[in-house]
C-alpha positions, 0 to 999 in steps of 0.5 A: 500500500502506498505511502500517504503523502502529505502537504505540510505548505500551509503550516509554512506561511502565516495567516493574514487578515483575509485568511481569517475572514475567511475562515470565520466565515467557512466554520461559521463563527458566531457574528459576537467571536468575530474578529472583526467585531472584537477589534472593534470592541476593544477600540471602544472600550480603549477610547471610553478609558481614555474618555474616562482618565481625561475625566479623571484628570478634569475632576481632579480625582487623579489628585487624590485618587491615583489609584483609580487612573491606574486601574483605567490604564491596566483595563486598557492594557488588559483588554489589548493584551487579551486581543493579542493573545485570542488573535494568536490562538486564531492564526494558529487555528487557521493554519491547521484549517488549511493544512487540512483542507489542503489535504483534503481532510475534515476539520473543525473549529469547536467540538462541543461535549464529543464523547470519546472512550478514553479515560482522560475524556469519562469525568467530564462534566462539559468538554471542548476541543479545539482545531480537531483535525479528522483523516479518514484514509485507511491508510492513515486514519486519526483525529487530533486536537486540544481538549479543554473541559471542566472535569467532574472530581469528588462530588463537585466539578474540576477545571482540568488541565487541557491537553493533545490528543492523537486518536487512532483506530484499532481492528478490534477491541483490546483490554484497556491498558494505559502507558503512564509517563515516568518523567512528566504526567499529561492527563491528572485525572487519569486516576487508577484505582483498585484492580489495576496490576503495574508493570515495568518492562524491559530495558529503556521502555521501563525508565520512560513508562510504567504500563497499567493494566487490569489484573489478569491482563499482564499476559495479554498486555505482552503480547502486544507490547513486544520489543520491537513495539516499545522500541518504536514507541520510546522513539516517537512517544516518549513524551506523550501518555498513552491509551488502549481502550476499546478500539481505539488508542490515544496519544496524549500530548502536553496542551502547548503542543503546536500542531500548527508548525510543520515539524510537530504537525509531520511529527504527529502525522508520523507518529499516528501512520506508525502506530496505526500500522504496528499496533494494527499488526498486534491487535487485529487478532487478539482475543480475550481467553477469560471473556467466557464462553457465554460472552464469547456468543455474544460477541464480546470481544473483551470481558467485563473485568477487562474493559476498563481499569478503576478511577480515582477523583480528578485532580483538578481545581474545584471549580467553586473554589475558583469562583469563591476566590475570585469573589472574596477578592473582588469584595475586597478590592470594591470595599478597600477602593469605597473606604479609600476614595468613596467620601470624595465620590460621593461628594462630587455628586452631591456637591 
């Protein structure tokens, strides 16, 4: 079979104004997210500071006050700062979106809640990935992304951490085996609790992951893994966090992963073909032995006790905390300015 050939050009060149026009108009951005519309918006708001100081300054509260000409110029230097960066993120989205119109795969700007197998995408209380692109050749069939999401943890919802996601097809359904990172933890909700054996293979495999696997599956998870297997994954994976569940497998990437550069989108794109290819060849015949006899009739590939590894709470930031915060010190921040400049306000209204 042919090898798939890739354009990487679009990745080379960077996104103009007309790009993005453009491709606000193709993903269909709602008319408030435009670009446009937020330039302007900033304008406004930088104009009605402006307004605002010069005011300041004509009342002479700046005299008394200059607290309050500090918070007009740190609004104004926010806001612009907050569009710098939206615009970044945007070019970079762009990019990706004709890298992969060029080659004549699918893309999406936002997916909302998209529910996939894997353990890092289950606690999850509302999700959205960012710049997805899909190639369904057969040859190479993958999806990837950002995901962002607010997790649910022990009782309450989590902010958890974004990260890259490459997702691959399997042939078939295999055990659920996660490949935890020695050196950097990617997903900090993938918690696994009781019935989880660990495993620590052999040579250089060992010193970068710890293979996780439901106990009674060691067997099973070697194999899949032979030597030549975690030879290439060490040398295309050795940064990431990996996942077998159900039929699919996932590489997990750290949230800064710039999939709009031509090296790491080549990088991706290499990593998914190979894993595809290799653990295809591993797994395309697997069958799980202590599914039984009744499950086997049934057309259960992979028995109850193997299907999934026990999780644990997140470990995400309570997002009740987060707003409680943010609310205690915006109280604050409003009762210390009152007491401070709150007599001369009042007296300027009311003469």
């Amino acid at each position: 079979m042919a090898p798939v050939s890739v354009d990487l050009e679009p990745l080379r060149h960077g996104a103009g104004l007309r790009d993005i026009l453009t491709y606000e108009r193709i993903c269909r951005t709602p008319p408030y997210r435009r670009f446009l519309v937020l330039l302007v918006t900033v304008l406004l708001f930088a104009a009605a500071m402006l307004v605002a100081l010069w005011w300041l300054v004509r009342s002479e509260f700046l005299m008394v006050a200059p607290i309050l000409g500090l918070f007009v110029i740190g609004y104004t230097v926010l806001a612009a700062l907050s569009f710098v960066w939206h615009t970044v993120l945007l070019a970079r989205r762009v990019k990706i979106a004709a890298f992969a119109w060029a080659n004549g795969w699918a893309y999406a700007d936002a997916l909302e809640d998209n529910r996939r197998p894997g353990a890092a995408f289950a606690r999850v209380a509302h999700s959205q990935e960012r710049a997805v692109v899909a190639c369904a050749d057969p040859r190479l069939p993958f999806e990837l992304g950002i995901h962002h999401s607010v997790a649910r943890g022990q009782g309450a919802a989590t902010i958890q951490r974004p990260f890259g996601f490459i997702e691959v097809p399997l042939p078939a359904p295999v055990p659920h085996i996660v490949l935890a990172n020695r050196r950097r933890s990617i997903i900090p909700t993938l918690g696994l609790g009781r019935g989880a054996a660990r495993m620590d293979l052999e040579g250089d495999f060992a010193s970068v992951f710890q293979l996780i696997v439901p106990e009674g599956y060691q067997r099973d998870a070697l194999y899949i893994f032979t030597p030549d297997l975690m030879a290439r994954v060490i040398d295309l994976g050795s940064g990431a966090e990996i996942e077998l569940v159900s039929d699919r497998l996932y590489v997990y990437l750290p949230a800064n992963t710039r999939f709009d550069r031509a090296e790491t989108m080549a990088t991706a794109v290499t990593l998914a073909e190979e894993f595809h290819r290799r653990f295809a060849a591993r797994t395309e015949s697997y069958r799980d032995d202590q599914a039984g006899e009744l499950a086997a009739r049934a057309g259960v590939a992979v028995g109850l006790r193997g299907q999934r590894l026990g999780g644990s709470g997140g470990s995400g930031v309570s997002v009740m905390a987060v707003a409680a915060t943010v609310g205690v010190l915006l109280l604050s921040a409003g009762v210390t300015a009152f007491s401070l400049f709150g007599g001369d306000i009042l007296r300027t209204f009311t003469g």
